[in-house]
MARDRENKE-620920 format. One record per residue (C-alpha): residue number from 1; residue in one letter; y, z negated, x. Coordinates in steps of 0.25 Angstrom, whole numbers, always signed. Layout:
N
<atom><pos>NUM</pos><code>A</code><v>Y</v><w>Z</w><u>X</u></atom>
...
END
This chain:
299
<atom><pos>1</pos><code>X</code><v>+206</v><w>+311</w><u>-188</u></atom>
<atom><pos>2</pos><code>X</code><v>+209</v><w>+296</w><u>-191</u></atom>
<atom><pos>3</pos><code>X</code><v>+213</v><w>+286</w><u>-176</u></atom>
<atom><pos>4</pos><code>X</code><v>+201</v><w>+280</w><u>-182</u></atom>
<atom><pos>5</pos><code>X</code><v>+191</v><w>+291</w><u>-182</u></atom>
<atom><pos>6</pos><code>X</code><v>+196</v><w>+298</w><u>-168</u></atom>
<atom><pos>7</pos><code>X</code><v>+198</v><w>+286</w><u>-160</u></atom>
<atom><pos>8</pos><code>X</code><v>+181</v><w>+282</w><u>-162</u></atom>
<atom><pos>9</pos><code>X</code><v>+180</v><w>+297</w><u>-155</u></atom>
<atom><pos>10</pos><code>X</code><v>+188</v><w>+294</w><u>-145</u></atom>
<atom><pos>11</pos><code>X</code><v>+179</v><w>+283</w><u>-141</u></atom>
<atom><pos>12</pos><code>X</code><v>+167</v><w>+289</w><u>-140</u></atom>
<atom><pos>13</pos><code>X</code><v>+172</v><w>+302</w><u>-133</u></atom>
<atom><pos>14</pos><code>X</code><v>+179</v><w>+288</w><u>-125</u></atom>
<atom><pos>15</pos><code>X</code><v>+163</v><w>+284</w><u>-122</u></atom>
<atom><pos>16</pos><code>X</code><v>+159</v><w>+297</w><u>-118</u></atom>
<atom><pos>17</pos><code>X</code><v>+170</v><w>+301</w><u>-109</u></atom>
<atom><pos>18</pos><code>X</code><v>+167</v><w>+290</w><u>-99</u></atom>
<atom><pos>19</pos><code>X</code><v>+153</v><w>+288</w><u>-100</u></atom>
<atom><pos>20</pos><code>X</code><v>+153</v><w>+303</w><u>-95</u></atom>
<atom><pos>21</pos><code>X</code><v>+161</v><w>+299</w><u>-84</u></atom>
<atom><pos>22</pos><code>X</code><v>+150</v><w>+287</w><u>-81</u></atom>
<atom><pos>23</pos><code>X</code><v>+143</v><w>+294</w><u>-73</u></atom>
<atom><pos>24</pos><code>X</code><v>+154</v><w>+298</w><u>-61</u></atom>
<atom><pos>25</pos><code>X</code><v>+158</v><w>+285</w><u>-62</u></atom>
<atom><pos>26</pos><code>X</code><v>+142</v><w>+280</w><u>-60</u></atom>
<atom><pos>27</pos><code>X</code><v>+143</v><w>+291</w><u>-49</u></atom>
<atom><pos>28</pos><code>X</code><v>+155</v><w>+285</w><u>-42</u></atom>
<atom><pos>29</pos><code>X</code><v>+149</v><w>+271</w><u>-43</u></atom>
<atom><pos>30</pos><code>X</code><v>+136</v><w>+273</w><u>-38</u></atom>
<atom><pos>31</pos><code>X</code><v>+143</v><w>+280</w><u>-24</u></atom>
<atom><pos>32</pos><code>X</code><v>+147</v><w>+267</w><u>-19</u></atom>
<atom><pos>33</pos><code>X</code><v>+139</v><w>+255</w><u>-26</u></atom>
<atom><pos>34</pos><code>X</code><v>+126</v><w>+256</w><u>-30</u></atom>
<atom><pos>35</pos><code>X</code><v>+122</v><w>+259</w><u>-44</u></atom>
<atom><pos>36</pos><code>X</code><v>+118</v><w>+246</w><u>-48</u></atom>
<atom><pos>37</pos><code>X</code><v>+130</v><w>+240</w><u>-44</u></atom>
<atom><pos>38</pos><code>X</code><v>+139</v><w>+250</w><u>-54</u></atom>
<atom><pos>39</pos><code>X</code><v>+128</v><w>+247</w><u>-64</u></atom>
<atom><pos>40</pos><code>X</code><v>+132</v><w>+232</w><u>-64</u></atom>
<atom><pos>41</pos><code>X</code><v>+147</v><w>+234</w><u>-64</u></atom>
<atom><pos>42</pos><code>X</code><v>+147</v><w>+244</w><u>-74</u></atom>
<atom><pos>43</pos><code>X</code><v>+140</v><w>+236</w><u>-85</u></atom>
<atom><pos>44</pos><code>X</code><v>+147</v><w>+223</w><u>-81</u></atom>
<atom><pos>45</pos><code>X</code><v>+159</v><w>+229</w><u>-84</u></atom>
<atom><pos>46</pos><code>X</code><v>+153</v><w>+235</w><u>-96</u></atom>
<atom><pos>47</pos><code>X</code><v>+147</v><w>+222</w><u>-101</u></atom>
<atom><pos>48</pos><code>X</code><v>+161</v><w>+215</w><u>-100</u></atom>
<atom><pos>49</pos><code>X</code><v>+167</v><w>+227</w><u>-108</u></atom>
<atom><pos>50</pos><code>X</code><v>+157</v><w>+226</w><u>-119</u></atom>
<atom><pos>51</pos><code>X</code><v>+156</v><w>+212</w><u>-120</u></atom>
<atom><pos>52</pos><code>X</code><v>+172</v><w>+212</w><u>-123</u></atom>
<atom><pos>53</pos><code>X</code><v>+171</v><w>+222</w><u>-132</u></atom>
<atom><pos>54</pos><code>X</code><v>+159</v><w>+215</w><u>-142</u></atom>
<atom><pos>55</pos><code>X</code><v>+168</v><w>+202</w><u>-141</u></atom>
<atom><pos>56</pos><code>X</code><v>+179</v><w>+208</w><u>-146</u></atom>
<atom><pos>57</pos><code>X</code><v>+173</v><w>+215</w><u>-157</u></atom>
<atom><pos>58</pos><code>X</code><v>+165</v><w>+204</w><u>-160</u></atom>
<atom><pos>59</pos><code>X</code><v>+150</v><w>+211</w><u>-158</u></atom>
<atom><pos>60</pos><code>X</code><v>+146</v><w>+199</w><u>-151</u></atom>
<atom><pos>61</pos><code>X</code><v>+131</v><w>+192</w><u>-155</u></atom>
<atom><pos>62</pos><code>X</code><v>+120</v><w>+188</w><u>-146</u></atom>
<atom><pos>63</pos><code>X</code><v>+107</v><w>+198</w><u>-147</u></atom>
<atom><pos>64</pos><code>X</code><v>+95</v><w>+193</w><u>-155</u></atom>
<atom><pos>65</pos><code>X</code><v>+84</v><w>+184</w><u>-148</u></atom>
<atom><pos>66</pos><code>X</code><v>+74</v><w>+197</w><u>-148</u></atom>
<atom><pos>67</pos><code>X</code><v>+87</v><w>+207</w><u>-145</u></atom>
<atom><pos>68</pos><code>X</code><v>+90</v><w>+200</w><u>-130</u></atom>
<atom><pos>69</pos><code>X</code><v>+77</v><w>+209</w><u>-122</u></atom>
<atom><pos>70</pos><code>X</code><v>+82</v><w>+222</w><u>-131</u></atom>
<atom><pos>71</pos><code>X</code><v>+95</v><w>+220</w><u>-124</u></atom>
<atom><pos>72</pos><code>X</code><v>+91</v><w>+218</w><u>-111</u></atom>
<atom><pos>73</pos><code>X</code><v>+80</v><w>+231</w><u>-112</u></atom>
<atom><pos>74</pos><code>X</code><v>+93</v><w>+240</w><u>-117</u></atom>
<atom><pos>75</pos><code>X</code><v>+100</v><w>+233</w><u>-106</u></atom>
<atom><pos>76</pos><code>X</code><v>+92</v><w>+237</w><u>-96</u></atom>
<atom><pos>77</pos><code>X</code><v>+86</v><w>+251</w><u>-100</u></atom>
<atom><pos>78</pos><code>X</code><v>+101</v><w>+255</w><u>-105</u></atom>
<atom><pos>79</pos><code>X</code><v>+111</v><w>+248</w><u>-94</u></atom>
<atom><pos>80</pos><code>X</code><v>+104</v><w>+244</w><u>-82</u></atom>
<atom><pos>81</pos><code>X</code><v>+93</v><w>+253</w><u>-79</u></atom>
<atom><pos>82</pos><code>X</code><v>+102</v><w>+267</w><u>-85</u></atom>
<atom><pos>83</pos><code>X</code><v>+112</v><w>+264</w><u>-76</u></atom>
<atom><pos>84</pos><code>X</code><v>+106</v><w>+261</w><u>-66</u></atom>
<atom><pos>85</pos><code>X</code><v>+98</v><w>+274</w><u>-68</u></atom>
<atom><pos>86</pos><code>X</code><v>+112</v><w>+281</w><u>-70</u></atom>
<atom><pos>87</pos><code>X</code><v>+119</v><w>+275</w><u>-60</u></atom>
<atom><pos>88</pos><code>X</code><v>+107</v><w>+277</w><u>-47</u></atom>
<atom><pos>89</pos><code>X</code><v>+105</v><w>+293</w><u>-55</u></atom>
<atom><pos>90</pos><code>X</code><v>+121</v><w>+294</w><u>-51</u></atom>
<atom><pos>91</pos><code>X</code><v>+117</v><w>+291</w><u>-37</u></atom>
<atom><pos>92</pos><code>X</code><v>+112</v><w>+305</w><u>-34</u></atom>
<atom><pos>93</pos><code>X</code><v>+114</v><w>+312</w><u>-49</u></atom>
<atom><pos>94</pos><code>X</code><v>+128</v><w>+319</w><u>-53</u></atom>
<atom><pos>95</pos><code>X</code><v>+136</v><w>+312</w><u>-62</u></atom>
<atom><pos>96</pos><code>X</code><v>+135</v><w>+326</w><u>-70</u></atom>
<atom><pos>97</pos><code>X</code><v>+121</v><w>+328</w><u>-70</u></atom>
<atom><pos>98</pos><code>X</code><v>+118</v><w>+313</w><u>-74</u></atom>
<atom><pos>99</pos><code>X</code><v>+128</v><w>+315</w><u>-88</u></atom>
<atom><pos>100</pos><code>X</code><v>+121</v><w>+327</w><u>-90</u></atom>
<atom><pos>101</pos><code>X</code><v>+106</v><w>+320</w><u>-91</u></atom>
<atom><pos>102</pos><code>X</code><v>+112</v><w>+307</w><u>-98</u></atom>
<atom><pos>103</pos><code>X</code><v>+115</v><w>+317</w><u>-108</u></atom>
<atom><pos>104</pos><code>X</code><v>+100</v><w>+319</w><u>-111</u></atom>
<atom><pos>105</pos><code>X</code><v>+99</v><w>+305</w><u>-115</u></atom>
<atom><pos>106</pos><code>X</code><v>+98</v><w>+310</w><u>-132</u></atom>
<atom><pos>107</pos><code>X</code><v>+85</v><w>+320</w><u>-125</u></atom>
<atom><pos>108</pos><code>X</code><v>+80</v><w>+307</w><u>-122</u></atom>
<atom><pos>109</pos><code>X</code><v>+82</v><w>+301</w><u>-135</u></atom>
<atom><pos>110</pos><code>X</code><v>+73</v><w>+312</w><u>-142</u></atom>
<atom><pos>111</pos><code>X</code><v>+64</v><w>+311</w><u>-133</u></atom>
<atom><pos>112</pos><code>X</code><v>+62</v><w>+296</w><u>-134</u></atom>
<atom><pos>113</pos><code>X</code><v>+62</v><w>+299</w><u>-149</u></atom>
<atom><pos>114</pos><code>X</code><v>+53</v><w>+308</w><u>-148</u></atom>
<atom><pos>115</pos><code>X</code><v>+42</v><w>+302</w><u>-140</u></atom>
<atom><pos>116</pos><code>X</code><v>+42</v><w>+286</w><u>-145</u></atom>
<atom><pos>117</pos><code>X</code><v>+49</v><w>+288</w><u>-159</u></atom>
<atom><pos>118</pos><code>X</code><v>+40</v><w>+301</w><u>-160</u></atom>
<atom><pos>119</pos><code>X</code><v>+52</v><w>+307</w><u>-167</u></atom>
<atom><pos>120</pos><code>X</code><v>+52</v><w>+326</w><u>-167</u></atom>
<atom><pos>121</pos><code>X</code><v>+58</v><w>+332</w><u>-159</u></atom>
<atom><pos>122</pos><code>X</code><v>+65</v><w>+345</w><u>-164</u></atom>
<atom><pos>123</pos><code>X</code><v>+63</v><w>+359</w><u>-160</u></atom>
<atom><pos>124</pos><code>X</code><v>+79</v><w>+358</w><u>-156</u></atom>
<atom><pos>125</pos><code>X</code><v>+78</v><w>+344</w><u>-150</u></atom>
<atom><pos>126</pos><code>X</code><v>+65</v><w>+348</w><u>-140</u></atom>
<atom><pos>127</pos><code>X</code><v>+75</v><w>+361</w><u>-137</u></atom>
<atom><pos>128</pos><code>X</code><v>+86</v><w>+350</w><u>-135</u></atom>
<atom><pos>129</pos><code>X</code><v>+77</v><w>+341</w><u>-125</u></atom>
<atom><pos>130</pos><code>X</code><v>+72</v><w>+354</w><u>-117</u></atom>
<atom><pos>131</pos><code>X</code><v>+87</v><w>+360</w><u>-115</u></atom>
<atom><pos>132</pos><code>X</code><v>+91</v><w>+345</w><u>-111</u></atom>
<atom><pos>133</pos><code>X</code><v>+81</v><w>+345</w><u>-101</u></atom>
<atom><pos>134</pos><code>X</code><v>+84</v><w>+360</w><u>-96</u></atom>
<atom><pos>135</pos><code>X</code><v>+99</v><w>+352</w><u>-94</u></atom>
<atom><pos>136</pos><code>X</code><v>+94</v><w>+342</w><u>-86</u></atom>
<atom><pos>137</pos><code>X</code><v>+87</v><w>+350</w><u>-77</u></atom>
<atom><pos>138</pos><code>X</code><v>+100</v><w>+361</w><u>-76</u></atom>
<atom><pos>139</pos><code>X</code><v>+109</v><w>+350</w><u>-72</u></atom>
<atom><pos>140</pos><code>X</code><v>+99</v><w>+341</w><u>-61</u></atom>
<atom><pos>141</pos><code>X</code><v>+95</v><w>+354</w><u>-55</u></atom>
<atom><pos>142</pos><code>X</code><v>+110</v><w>+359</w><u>-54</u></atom>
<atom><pos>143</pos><code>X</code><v>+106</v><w>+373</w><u>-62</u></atom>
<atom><pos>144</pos><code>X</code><v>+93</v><w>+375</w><u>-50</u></atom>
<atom><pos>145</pos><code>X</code><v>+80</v><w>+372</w><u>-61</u></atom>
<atom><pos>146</pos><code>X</code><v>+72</v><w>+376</w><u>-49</u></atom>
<atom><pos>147</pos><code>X</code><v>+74</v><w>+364</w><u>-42</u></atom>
<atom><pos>148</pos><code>X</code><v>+70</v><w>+355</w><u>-51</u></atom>
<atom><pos>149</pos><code>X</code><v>+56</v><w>+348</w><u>-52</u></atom>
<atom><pos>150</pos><code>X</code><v>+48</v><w>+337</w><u>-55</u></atom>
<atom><pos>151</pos><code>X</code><v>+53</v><w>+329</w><u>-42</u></atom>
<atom><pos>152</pos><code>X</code><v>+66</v><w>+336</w><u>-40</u></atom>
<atom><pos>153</pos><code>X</code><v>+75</v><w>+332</w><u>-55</u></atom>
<atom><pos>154</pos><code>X</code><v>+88</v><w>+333</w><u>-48</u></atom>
<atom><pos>155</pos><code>X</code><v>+94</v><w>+321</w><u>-40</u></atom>
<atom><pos>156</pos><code>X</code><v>+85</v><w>+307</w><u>-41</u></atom>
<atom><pos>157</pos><code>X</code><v>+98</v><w>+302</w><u>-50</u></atom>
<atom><pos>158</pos><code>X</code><v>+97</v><w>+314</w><u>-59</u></atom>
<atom><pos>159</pos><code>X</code><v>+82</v><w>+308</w><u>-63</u></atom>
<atom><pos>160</pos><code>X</code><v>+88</v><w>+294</w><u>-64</u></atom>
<atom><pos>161</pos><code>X</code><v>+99</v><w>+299</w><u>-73</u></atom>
<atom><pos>162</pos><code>X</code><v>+88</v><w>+306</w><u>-81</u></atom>
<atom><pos>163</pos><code>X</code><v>+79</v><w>+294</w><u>-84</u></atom>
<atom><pos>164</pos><code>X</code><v>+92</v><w>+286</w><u>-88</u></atom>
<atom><pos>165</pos><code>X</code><v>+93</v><w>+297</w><u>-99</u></atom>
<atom><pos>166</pos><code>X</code><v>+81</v><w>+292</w><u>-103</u></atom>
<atom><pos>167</pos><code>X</code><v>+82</v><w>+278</w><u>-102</u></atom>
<atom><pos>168</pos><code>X</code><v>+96</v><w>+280</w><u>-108</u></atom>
<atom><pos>169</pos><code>X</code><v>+87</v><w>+286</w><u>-120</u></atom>
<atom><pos>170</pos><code>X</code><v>+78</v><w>+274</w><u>-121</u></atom>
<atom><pos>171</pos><code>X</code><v>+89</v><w>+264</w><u>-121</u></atom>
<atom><pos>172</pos><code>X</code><v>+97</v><w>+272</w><u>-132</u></atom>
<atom><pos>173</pos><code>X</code><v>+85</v><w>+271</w><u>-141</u></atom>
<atom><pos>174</pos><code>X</code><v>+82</v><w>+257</w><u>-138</u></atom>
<atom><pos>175</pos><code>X</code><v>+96</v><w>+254</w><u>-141</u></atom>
<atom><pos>176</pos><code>X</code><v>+96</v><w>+259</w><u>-157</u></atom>
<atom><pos>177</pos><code>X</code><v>+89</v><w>+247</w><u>-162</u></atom>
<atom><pos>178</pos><code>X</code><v>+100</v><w>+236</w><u>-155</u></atom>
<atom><pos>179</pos><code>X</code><v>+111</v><w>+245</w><u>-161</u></atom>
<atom><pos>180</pos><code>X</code><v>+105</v><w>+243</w><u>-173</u></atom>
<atom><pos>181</pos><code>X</code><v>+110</v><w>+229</w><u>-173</u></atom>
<atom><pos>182</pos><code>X</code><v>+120</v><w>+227</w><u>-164</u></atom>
<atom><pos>183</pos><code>X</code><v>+136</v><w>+233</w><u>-164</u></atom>
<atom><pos>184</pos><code>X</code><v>+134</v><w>+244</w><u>-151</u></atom>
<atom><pos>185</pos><code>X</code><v>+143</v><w>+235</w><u>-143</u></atom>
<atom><pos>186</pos><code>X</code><v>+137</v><w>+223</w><u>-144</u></atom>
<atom><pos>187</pos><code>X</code><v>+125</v><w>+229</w><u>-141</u></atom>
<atom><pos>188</pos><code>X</code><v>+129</v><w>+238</w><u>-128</u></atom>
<atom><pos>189</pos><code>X</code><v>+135</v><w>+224</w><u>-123</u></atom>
<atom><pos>190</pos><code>X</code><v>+120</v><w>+216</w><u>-125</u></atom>
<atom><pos>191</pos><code>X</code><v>+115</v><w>+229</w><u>-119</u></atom>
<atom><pos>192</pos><code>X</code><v>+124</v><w>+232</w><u>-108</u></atom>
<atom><pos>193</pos><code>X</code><v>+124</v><w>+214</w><u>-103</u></atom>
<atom><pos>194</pos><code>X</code><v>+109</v><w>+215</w><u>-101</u></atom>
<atom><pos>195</pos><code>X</code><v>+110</v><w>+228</w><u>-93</u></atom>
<atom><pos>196</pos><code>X</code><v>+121</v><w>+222</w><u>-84</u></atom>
<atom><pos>197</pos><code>X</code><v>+112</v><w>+210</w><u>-82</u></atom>
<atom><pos>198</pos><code>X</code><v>+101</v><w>+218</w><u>-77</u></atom>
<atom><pos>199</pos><code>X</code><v>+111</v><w>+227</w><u>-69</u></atom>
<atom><pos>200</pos><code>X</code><v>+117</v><w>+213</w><u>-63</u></atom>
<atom><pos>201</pos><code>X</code><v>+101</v><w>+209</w><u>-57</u></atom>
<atom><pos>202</pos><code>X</code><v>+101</v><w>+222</w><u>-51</u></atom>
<atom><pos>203</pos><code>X</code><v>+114</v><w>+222</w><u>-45</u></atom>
<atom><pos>204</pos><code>X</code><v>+112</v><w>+209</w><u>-40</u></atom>
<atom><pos>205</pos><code>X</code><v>+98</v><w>+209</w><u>-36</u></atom>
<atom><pos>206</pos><code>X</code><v>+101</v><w>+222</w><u>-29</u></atom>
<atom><pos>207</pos><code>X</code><v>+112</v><w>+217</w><u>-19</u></atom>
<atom><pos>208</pos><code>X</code><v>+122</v><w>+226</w><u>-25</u></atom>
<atom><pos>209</pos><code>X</code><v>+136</v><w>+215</w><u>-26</u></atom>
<atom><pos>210</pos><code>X</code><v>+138</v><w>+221</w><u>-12</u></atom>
<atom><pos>211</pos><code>X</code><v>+140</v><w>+236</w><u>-18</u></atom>
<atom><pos>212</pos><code>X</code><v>+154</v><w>+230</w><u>-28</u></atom>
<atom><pos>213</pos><code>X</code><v>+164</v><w>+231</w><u>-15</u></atom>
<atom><pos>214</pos><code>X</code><v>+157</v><w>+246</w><u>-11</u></atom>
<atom><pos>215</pos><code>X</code><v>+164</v><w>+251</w><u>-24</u></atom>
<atom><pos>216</pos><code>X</code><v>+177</v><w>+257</w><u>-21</u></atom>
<atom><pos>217</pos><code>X</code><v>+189</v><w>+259</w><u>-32</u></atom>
<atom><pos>218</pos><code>X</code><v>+182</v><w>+271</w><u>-37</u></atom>
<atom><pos>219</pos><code>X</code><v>+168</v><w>+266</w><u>-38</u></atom>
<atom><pos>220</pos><code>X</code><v>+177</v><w>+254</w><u>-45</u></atom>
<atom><pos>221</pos><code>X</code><v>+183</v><w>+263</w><u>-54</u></atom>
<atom><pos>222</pos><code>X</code><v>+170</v><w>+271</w><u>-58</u></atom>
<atom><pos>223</pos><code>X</code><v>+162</v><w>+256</w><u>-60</u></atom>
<atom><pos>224</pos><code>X</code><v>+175</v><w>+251</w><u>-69</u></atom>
<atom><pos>225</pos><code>X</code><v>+174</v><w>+264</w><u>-77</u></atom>
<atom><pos>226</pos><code>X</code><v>+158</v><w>+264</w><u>-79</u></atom>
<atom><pos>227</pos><code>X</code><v>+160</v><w>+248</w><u>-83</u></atom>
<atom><pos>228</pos><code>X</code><v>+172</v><w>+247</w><u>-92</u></atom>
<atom><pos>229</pos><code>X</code><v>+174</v><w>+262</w><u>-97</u></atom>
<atom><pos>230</pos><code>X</code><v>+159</v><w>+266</w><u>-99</u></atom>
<atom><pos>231</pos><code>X</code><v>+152</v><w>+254</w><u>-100</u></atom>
<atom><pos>232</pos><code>X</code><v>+161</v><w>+246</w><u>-109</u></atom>
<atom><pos>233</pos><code>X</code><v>+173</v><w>+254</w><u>-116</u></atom>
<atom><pos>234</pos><code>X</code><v>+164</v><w>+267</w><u>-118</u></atom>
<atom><pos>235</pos><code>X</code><v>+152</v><w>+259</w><u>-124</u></atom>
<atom><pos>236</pos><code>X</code><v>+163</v><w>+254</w><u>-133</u></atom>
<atom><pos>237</pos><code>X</code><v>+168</v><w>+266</w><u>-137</u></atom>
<atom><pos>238</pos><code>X</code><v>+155</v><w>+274</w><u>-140</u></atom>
<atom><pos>239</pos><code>X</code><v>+151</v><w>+262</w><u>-150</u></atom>
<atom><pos>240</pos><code>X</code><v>+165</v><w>+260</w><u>-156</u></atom>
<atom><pos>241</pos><code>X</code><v>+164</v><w>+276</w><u>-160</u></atom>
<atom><pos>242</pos><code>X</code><v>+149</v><w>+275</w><u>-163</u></atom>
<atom><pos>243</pos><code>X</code><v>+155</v><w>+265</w><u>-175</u></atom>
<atom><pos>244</pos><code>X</code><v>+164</v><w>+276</w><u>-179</u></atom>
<atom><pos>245</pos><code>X</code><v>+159</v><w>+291</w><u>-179</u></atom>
<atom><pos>246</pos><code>X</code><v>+145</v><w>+296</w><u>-182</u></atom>
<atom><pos>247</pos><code>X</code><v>+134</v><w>+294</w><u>-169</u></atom>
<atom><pos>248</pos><code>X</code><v>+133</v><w>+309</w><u>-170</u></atom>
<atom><pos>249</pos><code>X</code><v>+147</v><w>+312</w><u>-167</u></atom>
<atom><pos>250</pos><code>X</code><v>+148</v><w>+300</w><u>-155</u></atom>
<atom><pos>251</pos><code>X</code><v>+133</v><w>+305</w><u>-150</u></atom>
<atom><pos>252</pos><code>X</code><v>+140</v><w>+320</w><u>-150</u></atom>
<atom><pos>253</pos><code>X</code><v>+150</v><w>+315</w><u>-138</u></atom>
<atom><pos>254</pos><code>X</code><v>+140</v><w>+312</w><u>-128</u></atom>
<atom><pos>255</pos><code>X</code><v>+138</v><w>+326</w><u>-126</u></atom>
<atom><pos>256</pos><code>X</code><v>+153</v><w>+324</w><u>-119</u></atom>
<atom><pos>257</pos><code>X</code><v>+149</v><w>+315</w><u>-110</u></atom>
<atom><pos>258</pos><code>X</code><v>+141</v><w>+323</w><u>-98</u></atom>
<atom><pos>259</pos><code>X</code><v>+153</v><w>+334</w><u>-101</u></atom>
<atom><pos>260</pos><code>X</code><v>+161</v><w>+320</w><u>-96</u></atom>
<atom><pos>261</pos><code>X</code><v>+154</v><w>+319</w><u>-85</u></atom>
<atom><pos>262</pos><code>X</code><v>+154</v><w>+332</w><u>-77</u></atom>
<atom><pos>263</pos><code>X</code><v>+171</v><w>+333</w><u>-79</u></atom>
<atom><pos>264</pos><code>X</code><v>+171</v><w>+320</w><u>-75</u></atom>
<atom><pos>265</pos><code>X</code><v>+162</v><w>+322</w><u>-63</u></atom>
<atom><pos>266</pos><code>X</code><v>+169</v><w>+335</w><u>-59</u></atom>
<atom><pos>267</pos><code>X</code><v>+183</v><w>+328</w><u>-58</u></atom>
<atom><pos>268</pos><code>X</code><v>+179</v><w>+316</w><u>-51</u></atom>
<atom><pos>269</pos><code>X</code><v>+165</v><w>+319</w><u>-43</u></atom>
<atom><pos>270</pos><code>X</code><v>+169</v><w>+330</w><u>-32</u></atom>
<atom><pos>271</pos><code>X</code><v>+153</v><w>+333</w><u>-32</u></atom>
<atom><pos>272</pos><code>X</code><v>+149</v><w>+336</w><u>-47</u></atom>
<atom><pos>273</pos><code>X</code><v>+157</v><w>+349</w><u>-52</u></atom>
<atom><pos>274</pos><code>X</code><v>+155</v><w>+354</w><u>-67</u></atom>
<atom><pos>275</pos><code>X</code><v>+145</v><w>+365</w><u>-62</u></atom>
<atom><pos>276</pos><code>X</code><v>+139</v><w>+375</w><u>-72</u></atom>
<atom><pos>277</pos><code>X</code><v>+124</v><w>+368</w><u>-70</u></atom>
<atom><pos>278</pos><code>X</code><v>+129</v><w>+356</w><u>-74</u></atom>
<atom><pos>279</pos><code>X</code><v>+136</v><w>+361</w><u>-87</u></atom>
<atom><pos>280</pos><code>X</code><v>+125</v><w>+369</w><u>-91</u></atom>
<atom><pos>281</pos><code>X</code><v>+114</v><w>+360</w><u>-90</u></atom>
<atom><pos>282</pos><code>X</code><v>+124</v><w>+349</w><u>-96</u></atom>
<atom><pos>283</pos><code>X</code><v>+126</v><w>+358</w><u>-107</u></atom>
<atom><pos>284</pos><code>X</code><v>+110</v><w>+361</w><u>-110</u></atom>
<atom><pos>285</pos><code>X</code><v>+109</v><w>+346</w><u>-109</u></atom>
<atom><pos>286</pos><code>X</code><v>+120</v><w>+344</w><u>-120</u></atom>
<atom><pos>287</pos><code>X</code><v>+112</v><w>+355</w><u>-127</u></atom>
<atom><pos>288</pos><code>X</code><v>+99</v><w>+349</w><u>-128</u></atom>
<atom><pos>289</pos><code>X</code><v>+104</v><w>+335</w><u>-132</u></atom>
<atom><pos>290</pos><code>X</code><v>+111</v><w>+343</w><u>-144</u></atom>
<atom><pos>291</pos><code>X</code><v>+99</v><w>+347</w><u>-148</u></atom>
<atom><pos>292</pos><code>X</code><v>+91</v><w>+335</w><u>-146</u></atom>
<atom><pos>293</pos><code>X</code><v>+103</v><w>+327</w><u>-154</u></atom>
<atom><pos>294</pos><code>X</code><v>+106</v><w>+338</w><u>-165</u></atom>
<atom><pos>295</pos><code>X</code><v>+104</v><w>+334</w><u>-179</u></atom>
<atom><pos>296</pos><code>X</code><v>+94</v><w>+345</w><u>-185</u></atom>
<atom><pos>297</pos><code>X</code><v>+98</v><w>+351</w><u>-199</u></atom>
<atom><pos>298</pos><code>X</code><v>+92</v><w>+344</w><u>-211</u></atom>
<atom><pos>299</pos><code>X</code><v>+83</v><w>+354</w><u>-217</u></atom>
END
C-alpha cells in the first residue's frame, strides 16, 4: 500500500483515537469548572483551529442569505446543546458507560428514518435496535437488569448522555443537505462559530468567568486537548480521510472509538476499570449497530 493511500487511514484511526479519549478529558474538566465553562473553551479553541485551516486551503465563502438560520439551528442542536448535554451527563455518568451509548447514535439514525422518512426497517435491523437496547440497559445497570425502571435508568448523566445520542442523530441528519454544498470543513467551521456563540451567552450570562482560574494544569491539559486535538485537528482528519476512502470503511472505525475509551479511562481514571459488564454490554451494543448498519444482500 501507497504513503498516499495509508496515510488518509492514519487520519481517520487519528479522529477516532482522541475522540474516544474525549470523554475522560470531559470528565476531568467538568471536576473542577463547570460544564459550560469547558463547553466555551473547547469550541473557542476549535473555531480558531478550523477557521485556519479553511484559510489555508482556501474553503473560505460566506453562507447564502437563506443558509445563515440553518447554521445557527446546527449550531446549536450539534455543538451547544450536545455538549452541553455531554458535558453535565459526564458530571455523574462514567466516562465508559457515556462512549458505550454515544455508540448508539446510527440506532437513532434508523429510527429517525424510519419514523419521519417512513423508510423499513429489516428483520436484521429491528434485531440490531432491540440488542442495542439490551446493551444499553447491561452497561447503566452495571450487569444488575433488576434494578432498572422506568424512574431508576442509571445515573441522571446516563439519561443526558442518552438523549444527546439522539439529538446527535437529529443533527447528523439535518446536516446531509449542507454537506451537499459545502467542503465539510467549511461547513463544521460555520457550524461550530454559531455554537460557540451561543455557548459564549451562556457562559457569560451565567457568571462562569470566575470558574477559568479554578482549572488546575490537569484540568488545563484535559480542555487543550478537547479544543485543539478533538475539536480542531481530528474534525480535520476524519474529512480529509472521508475525501480519500469509501464512507464505509471510515464509518467502520467508529466501532473503535468506545473500545478507546475504557483503555483510556482504565489507565487514567482510578474509578472506572475494564470490568466484564462493561465489555459485554459494549460489545452487544457494537453488535446491534452492525446490524442496524449492515448492507443487506442484493437478491
Amino acid at each position: 500500500m501507497s504513503k498516499e493511500k495509508v496515510f488518509p487511514y492514519l487520519e481517520v484511526l487519528f479522529a477516532v483515537v482522541v475522540w474516544g479519549a474525549s470523554f475522560i478529558a470531559t470528565k476531568i474538566g467538568v471536576k473542577e469548572v463547570t460544564p459550560i465553562t469547558i463547553v466555551w473553551l473547547r469550541f473557542g479553541m476549535g473555531v480558531m483551529i478550523l477557521g485556519v485551516a479553511v484559510a489555508a486551503r482556501k474553503e473560505f465563502a460566506w453562507p447564502a442569505k437563506n443558509e445563515w438560520a440553518y447554521f445557527a439551528l446546527l449550531g446549536f442542536l450539534g455543538i451547544t446543546w450536545h455538549q452541553w448535554l455531554q458535558s453535565t451527563g459526564l458530571v455523574t455518568a462514567q466516562a465508559t458507560t457515556t462512549a458505550w451509548i454515544v455508540a448508539t447514535t446510527p440506532i437513532f439514525m434508523a429510527l429517525l428514518a424510519w419514523l419521519v422518512l417512513k423508510e423499513k426497517l429489516t428483520w436484521g435491523q429491528s434485531a440490531g435496535i432491540a440488542l442495542a437496547a439490551l446493551g444499553v440497559l447491561l452497561v447503566v445497570s452495571n450487569g444488575d437488569l433488576s434494578g432498572i425502571s422506568v424512574g431508576n435508568f442509571g445515573t441522571p448523566g446516563d439519561i443526558l448522555i442518552l438523549i444527546s445520542a439522539l439529538n446527535w442523530a437529529i443533527f447528523s441528519t439535518l446536516s446531509r443537505r449542507g454537506l451537499q454544498k459545502h467542503p465539510a470543513a467549511r461547513m463544521m467551521f460555520y457550524v461550530m462559530t454559531f455554537g460557540w456563540i451561543f455557548s459564549s451567552v451562556a457562559f457569560f450570562t451565567g457568571g462562569n468567568l470566575s470558574q477559568i482560574p479554578k482549572l488546575s494544569f490537569d484540568g488545563w491539559m484535559a480542555v487543550a486537548f478537547l479544543g485543539i486535538f478533538c475539536s480542531g485537528l481530528a474534525y480535520i482528519a476524519w474529512y480529509d480521510a472521508l475525501q480519500a476512502i469509501p464512507a464505509s470503511q471510515v464509518g467502520a472505525f467508529l466501532y473503535l472509538e468506545p473500545l478507546v475509551a475504557v483503555l483510556v479511562a482504565a489507565v487514567i481514571l482510578t474509578d472506572e476499570p475494564i470490568t466484564w459488564v462493561s465489555l459485554v454490554g459494549g460489545s452487544i451494543i457494537l453488535l446491534g449497530v452492525y446490524l442496524v448498519n449492515r448492507i443487506p444482500p442484493k437478491e
